[in-house]
C-alpha positions in Angstrom: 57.0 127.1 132.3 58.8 126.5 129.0 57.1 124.5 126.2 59.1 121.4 124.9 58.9 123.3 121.2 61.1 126.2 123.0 63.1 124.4 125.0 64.4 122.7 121.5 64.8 125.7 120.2 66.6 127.2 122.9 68.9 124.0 122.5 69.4 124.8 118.9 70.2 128.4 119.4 73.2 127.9 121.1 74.2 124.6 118.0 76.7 127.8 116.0 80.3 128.4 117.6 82.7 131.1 116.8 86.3 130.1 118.0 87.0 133.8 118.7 83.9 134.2 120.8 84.5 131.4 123.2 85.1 131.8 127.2 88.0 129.2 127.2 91.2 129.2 125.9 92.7 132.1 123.0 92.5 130.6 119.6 95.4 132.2 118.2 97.8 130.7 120.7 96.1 127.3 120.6 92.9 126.4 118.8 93.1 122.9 120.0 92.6 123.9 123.6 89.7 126.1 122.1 88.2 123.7 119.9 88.2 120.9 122.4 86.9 123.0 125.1 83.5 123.6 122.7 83.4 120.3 121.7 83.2 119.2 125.7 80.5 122.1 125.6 78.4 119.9 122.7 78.8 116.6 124.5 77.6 118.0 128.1 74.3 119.8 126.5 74.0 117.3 124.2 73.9 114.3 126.4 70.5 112.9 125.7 70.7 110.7 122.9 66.6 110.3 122.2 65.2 113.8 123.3 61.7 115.4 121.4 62.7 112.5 118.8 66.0 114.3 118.4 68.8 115.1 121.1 71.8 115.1 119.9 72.0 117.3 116.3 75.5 118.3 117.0 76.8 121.5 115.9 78.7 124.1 113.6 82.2 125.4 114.7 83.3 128.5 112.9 86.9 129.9 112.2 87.2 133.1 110.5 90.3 134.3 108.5 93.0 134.5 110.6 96.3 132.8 111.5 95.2 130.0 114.4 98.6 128.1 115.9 97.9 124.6 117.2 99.7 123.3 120.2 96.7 120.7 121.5 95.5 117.7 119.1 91.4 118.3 118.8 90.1 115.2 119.2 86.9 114.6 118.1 84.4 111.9 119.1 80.6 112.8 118.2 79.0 113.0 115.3 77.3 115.9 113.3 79.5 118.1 113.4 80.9 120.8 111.2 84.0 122.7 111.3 84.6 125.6 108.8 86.3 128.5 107.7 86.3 131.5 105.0 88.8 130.1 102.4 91.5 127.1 102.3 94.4 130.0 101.7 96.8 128.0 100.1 100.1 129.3 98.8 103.6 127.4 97.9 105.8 127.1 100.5 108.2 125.2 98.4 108.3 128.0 96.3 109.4 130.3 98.7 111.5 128.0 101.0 113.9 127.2 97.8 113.8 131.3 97.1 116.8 132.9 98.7 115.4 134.4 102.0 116.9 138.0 101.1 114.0 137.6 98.3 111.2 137.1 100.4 110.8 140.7 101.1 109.5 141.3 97.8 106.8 138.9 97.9 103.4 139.7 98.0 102.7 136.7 100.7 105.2 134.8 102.9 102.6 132.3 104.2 98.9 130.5 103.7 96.1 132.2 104.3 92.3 131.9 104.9 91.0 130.7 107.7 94.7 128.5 108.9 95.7 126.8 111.4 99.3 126.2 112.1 100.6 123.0 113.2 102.9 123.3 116.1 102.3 120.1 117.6 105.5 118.7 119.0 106.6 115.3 117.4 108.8 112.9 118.0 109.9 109.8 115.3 108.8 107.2 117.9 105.2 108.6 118.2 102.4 106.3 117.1 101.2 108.1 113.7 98.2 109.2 115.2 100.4 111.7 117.4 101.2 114.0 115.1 97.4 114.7 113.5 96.3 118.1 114.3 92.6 116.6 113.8 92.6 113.1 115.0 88.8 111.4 115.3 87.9 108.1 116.6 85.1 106.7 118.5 84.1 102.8 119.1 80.7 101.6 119.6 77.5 102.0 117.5 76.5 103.4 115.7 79.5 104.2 114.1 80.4 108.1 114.5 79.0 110.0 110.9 78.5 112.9 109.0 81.6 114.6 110.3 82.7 117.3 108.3 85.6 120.1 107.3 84.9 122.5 105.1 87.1 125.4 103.6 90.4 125.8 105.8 94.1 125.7 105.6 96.1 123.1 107.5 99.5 124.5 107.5 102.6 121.9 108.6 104.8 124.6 108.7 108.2 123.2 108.2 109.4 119.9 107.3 113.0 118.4 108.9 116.1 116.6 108.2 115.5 113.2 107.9 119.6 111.7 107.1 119.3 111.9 103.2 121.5 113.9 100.8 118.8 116.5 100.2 120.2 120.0 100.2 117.4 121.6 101.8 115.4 120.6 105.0 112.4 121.9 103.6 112.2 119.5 100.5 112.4 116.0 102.6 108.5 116.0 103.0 109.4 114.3 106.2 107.6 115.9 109.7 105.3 113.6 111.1 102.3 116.1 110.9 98.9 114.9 109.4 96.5 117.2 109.3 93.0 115.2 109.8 93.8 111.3 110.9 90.7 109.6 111.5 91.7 106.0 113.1 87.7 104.5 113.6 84.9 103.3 111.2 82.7 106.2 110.4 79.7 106.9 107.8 79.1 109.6 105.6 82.3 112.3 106.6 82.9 115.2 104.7 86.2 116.7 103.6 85.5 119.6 100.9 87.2 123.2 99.8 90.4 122.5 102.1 94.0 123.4 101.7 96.5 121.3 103.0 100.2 121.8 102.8 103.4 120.8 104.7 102.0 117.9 106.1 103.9 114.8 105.7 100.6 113.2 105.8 97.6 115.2 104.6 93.8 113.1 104.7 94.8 109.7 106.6 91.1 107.8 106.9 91.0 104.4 108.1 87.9 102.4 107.8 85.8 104.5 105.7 82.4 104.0 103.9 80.1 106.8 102.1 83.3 109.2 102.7 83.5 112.1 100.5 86.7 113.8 99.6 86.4 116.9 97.3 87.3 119.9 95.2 90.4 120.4 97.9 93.9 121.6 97.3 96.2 119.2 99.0 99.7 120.1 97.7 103.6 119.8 99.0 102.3 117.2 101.4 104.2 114.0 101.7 101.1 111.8 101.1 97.9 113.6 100.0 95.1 111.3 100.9 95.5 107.7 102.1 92.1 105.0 102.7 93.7 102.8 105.1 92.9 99.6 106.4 89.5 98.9 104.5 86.5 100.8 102.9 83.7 101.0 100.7 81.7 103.4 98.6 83.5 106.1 98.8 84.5 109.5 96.4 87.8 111.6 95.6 86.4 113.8 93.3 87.1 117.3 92.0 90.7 117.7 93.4 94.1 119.7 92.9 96.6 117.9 94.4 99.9 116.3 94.3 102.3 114.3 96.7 105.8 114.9 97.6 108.5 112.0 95.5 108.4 109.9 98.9 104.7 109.2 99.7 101.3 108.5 97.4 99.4 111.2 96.0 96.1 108.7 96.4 96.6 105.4 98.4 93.8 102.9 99.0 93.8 99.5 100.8 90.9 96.9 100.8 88.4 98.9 99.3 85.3 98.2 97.3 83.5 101.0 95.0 86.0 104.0 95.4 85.4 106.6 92.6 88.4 108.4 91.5 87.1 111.2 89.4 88.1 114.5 87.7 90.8 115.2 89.7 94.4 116.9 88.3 97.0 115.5 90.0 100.3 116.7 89.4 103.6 115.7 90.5 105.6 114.5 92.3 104.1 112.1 94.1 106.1 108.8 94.1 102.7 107.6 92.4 99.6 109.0 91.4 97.5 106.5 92.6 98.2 103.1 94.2 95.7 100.5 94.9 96.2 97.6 97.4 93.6 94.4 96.9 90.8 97.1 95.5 88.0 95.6 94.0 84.9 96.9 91.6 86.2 100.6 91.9 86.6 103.5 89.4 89.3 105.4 88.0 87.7 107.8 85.1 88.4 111.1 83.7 91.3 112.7 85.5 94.5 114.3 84.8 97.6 113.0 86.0 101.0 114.1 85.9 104.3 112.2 87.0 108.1 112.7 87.1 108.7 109.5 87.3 108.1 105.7 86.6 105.0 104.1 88.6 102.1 106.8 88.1 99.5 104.4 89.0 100.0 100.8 90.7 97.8 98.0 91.7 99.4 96.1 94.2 98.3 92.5 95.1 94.8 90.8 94.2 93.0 94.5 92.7 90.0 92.9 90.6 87.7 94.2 88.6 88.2 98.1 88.1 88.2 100.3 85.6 90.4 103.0 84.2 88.8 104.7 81.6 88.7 108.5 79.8 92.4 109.5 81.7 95.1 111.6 80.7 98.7 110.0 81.9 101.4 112.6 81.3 105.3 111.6 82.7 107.9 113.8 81.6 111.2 115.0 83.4 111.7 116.8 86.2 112.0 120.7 85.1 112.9 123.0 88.0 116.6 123.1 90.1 116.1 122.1 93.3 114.5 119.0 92.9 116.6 118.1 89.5 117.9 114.4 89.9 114.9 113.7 92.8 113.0 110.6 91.8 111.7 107.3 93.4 113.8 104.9 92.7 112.2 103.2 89.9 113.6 102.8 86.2 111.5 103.4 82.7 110.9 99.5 82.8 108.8 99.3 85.7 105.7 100.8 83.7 103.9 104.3 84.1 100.9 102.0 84.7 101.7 98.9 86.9 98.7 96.0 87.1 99.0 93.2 89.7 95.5 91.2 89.4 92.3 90.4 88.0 89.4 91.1 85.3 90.8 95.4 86.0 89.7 97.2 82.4 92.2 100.0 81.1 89.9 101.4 78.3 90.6 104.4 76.5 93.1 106.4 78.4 95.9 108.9 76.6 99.3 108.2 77.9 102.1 110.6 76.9 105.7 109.6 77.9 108.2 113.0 77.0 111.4 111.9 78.0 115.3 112.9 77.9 117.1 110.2 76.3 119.8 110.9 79.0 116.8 110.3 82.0 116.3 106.4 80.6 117.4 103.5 83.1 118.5 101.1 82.0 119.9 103.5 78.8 119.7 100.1 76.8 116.0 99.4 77.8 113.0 100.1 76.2 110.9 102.3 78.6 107.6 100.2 79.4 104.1 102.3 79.8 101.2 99.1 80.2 103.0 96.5 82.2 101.1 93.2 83.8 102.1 91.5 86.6 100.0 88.7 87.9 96.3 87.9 87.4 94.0 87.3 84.4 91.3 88.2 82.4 92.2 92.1 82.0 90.9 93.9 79.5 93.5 96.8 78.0 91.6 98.4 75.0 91.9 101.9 72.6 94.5 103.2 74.3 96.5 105.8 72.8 100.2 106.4 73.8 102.6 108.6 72.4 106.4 108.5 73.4 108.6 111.3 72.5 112.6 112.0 73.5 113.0 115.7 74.5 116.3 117.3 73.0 117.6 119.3 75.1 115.4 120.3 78.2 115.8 122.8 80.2 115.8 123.2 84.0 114.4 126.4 85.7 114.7 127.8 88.8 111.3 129.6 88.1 109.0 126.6 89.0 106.0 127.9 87.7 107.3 128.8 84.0 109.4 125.7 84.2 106.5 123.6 84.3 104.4 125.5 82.0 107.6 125.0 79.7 108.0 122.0 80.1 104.1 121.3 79.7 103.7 123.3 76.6 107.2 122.7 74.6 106.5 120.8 71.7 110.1 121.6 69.8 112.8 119.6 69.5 111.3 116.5 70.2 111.3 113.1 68.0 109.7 109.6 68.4 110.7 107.5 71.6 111.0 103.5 70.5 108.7 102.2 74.2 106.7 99.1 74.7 103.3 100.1 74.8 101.9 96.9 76.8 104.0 94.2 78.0 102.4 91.0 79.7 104.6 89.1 82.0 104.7 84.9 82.1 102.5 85.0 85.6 99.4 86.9 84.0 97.5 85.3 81.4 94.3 85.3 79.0 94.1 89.0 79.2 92.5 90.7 76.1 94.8 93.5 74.1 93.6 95.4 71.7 94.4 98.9 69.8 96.8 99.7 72.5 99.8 98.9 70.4 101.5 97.6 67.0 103.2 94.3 66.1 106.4 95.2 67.4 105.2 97.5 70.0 103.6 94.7 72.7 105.0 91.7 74.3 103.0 88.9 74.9 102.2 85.1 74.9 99.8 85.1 72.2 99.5 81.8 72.9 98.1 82.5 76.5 96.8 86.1 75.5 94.2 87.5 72.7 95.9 90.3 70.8 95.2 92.5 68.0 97.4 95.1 66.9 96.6 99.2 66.2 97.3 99.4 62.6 100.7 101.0 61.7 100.9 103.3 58.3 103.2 102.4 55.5 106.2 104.2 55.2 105.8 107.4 52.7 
């Protein structure tokens, strides 16, 4: 008769999956049937939730490189598990879908790689959003469902679809209805880490989140990147590469406490870079962003006490054909950074504005980079801006070089006249200082501490 000690072990022997080694289902026609099928398989020998002071460990699902289409959503409702691959395999499509298609011949890869699963899920605009995840986790009850986790593999969306604008390619509307993991319940402690995601109109879609950690990914030529929905607390985006498409958020957050936004490069051209909704004590330090347009980072409604400190802003035009005259709808007054609320500190950031004179709206309007909405008590100190009009840009159709260009140029430019910080009527005793000359800030100084960057005397 079997000993408790082996019968455990025996229980943990069989805890490692290989989606190509399974019994139901062919992976490459539909991992979700596969997936789902093991994950059934976990929850009927793991059904004893206090066994030898354990019972239910969960388990590892592995998918090796390889090209994995999905026609079943895997829905996942235990904890402790782990889904994985060999590499996250990303590669532009953009790039290639706005190459003439007689040049694709001579590329050295048409599509992702890695361990990637294609997204063939069919859906339909009157779906609930949930519809469209290829990963879609959500269990009620306690305790809440934890430590779930996805770890180094490519979400491919595919294809994105007309959606009855102007655009003159399908493939740049960044409109599908494809998310790629949707999590729609509270959960503790999930892992999301060395993943690619592209072609998704909705990459990382978390709703009640705490201890959730979200890094050193590559989400790009998504319509959203990541978005912390509904409320949340002490959570991490950390170590990132990623960037939005000009209709959605490369980082959205709603009703959060204690989110750390940190050393991420986010580049464009995500309608913003980040965009806070009633966020409170949370952390925006030492990233990179980059923006095409107006609006990089926003804090909508009652955001209170955060920080933004140590960042690198960067908005300049857009450089390369296809997506010449794209942008969000915003004009140069509505601010690169955008503050609704209370007690936030904006401490020692760069922000560089490189502009065509021809790109300003309203042409007559000084572009605005610090602008406050509502609130008081903000603190917006040692900030250095720099504002330069770019003579004569040029577009590409070489994306790569035209951004590097565009990134690198330093010729031809001259001093752009902006208003560093301006301070609407509705917010008031908020603290500038070094952010900005005399002429440079608008303010009640009345209603508002100020003290000017020093200006040199003319040689």
């Amino acid at each position: 008769m079997r000993s408790m000690e082996q019968e455990v072990l025996r229980m943990f022997d069989k805890n490692y999956y290989d989606v190509t080694n399974w019994d139901t289902g062919n992976p490459y026609e539909d991992i979700g049937e596969v997936l789902n099928s093991i994950i059934a398989d976990i929850k009927r020998r793991q059904s004893d939730s206090d066994y030898c002071e354990g019972g239910k460990p969960g388990a590892v699902i592995f998918i090796p490189s390889g090209d994995y289409h999905l026609r079943t959503q895997v829905v996942i409702d235990l904890s402790y598990l782990k889904i994985m691959g060999t590499g996250h395999g990303f590669v532009s499509s953009s790039i290639r879908y706005n190459l003439p298609e007689k040049e694709w011949k001579d590329l050295h890869e048409i599509w992702p790689g890695g361990s990637r699963i294609l997204v063939d899920l069919d859906v339909n605009p009157e779906d609930d959003e949930k519809d469209g995840a290829a990963f879609y986790v959500k269990r009620e009850g306690n305790p809440r469902i934890s430590s779930v986790e996805f770890e180094n593999f490519c979400i491919d969306g595919l294809h994105f679809v007309d959606d009855g604008t102007d655009i003159d390619n399908v493939e740049n509307t960044y409109v599908n209805g494809k998310t790629g993991i949707y999590v729609g319940s509270a959960q503790d402690s999930f892992r999301i880490t060395g993943m690619g995601f592209v072609y998704l109109e909705h990459g990382i879609t978390v709703y009640h989140a705490d201890a959730l950690s979200i890094h050193d990914n590559f989400i790009a030529e998504c319509g959203n990147c990541i978005e912390l929905r509904g409320w949340g607390q002490a959570s991490k985006i950390t170590d990132n590469l990623m960037g939005a498409g000009y209709k959605g958020y490369s980082i959205f957050a709603q009703n959060f406490g204690g989110l750390l936004i940190n050393a991420n490069n986010i580049f464009p051209r995500g309608t913003s870079s980040v965009t806070f909704k009633d966020v409170a004590k949370s952390t925006i330090t030492g990233n990179r962003f980059h923006g095409f347009y107006p609006g990089m980072l926003v804090f909508e409604g009652a955001c209170s006490e955060n920080m933004i400190s140590s960042n690198h802003f960067l908005r300049d035009n857009e450089p390369w054909t296809p997506l010449i005259g794209v942008d969000n709808g915003l004009d140069d007054q509505f601010g690169i950074l955008r503050i609704s609320g209370s007690n936030n500190s904006i401490i020692a950031n760069h922000i560089s504005e490189t502009v065509s004179l021809e790109s300003i709206k309203p042409a007559d309007k000084r572009p605005v980079i610090i602008r406050l909405i509502s609130g008081n008590g903000n603190y917006i100190a040692s900030n250095h801006i720099v504002a330069m009009a770019e003579l004569d840009a040029e577009a590409s159709e070489a994306c790569f070089a035209a951004q590097v260009n565009a990134l690198t140029g330093r010729d031809r430019r001259r001093k752009l006249d902006v208003v560093h910080v301006l301070v609407e009527e509705k917010s008031e005793e908020n603290i500038v200082l070094d952010s900005g000359s005399e002429k440079q800030v608008i303010l009640d100084r009345k209603r508002n501490a100020f003290r000017a960057t020093p200006e040199l005397e003319a040689m």
